[in-house]
C-alpha positions as CSV (number, residue, x, y, z in Angstrom):
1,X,53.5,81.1,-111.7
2,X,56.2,78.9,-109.9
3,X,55.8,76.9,-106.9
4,X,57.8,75.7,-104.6
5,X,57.7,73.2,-101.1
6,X,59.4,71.6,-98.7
7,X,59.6,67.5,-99.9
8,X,59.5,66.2,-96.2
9,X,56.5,68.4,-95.7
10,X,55.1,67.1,-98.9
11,X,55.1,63.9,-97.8
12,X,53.9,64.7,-94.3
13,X,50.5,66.0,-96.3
14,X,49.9,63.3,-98.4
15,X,49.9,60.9,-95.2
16,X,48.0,62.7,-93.2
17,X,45.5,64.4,-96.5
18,X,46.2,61.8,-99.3
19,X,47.1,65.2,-101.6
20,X,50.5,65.9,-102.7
21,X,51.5,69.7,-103.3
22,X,51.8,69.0,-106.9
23,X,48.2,68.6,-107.0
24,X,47.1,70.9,-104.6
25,X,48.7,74.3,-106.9
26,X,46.2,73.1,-109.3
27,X,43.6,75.6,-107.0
28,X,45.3,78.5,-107.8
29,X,44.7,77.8,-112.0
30,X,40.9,78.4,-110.9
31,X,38.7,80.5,-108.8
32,X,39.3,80.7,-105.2
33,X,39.5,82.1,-102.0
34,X,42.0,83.3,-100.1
35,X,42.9,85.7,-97.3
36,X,45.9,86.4,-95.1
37,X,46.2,84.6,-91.9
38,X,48.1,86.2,-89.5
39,X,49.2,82.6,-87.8
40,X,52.6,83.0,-85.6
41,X,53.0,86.3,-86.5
42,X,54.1,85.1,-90.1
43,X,53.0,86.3,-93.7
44,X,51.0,83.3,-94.5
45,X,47.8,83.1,-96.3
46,X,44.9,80.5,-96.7
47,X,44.0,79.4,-100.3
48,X,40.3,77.2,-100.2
49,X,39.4,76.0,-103.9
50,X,38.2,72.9,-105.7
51,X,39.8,69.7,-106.6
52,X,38.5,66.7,-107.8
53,X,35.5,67.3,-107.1
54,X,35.9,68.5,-103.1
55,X,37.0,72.0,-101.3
56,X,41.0,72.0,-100.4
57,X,42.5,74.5,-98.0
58,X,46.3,75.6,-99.1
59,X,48.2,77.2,-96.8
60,X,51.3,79.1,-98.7
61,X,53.4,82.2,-98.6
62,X,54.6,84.5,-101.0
63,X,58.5,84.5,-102.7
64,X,59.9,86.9,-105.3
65,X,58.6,85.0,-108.3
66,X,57.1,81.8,-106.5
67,X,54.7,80.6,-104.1
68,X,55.7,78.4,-101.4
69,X,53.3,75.9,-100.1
70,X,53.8,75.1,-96.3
């Protein structure tokens, strides 16, 4: 599966989380959660799975062919 994100927002996350994107598709290579949240009125949805050893939240939404974390 491809992913895809925004590089400022990237950066905006690791500041404020200390995870970069990169590492955070890594939940979706394992069991986890997710449901749709209907946030803005926008097709988003809300990924929570492990990483290193702690629960991450990813909030993404769906391409042709890719999903794009926000």
């Amino acid at each position: 599966m491809e992913f895809e994100w925004d590089p400022d927002e990237n950066e905006k996350n690791i500041a404020k989380h200390g995870i970069d994107f990169v590492r955070a598709k890594e939940i979706f290579g394992a069991p986890y959660l997710q449901r749709r949240s209907g946030r803005q009125g926008k097709q988003r949805w809300v990924a929570v799975g492990p990483l290193a050893g702690r629960l991450i939240t990813v909030i993404s939404t769906r391409r042709p062919g890719c999903i794009r974390i926000i």
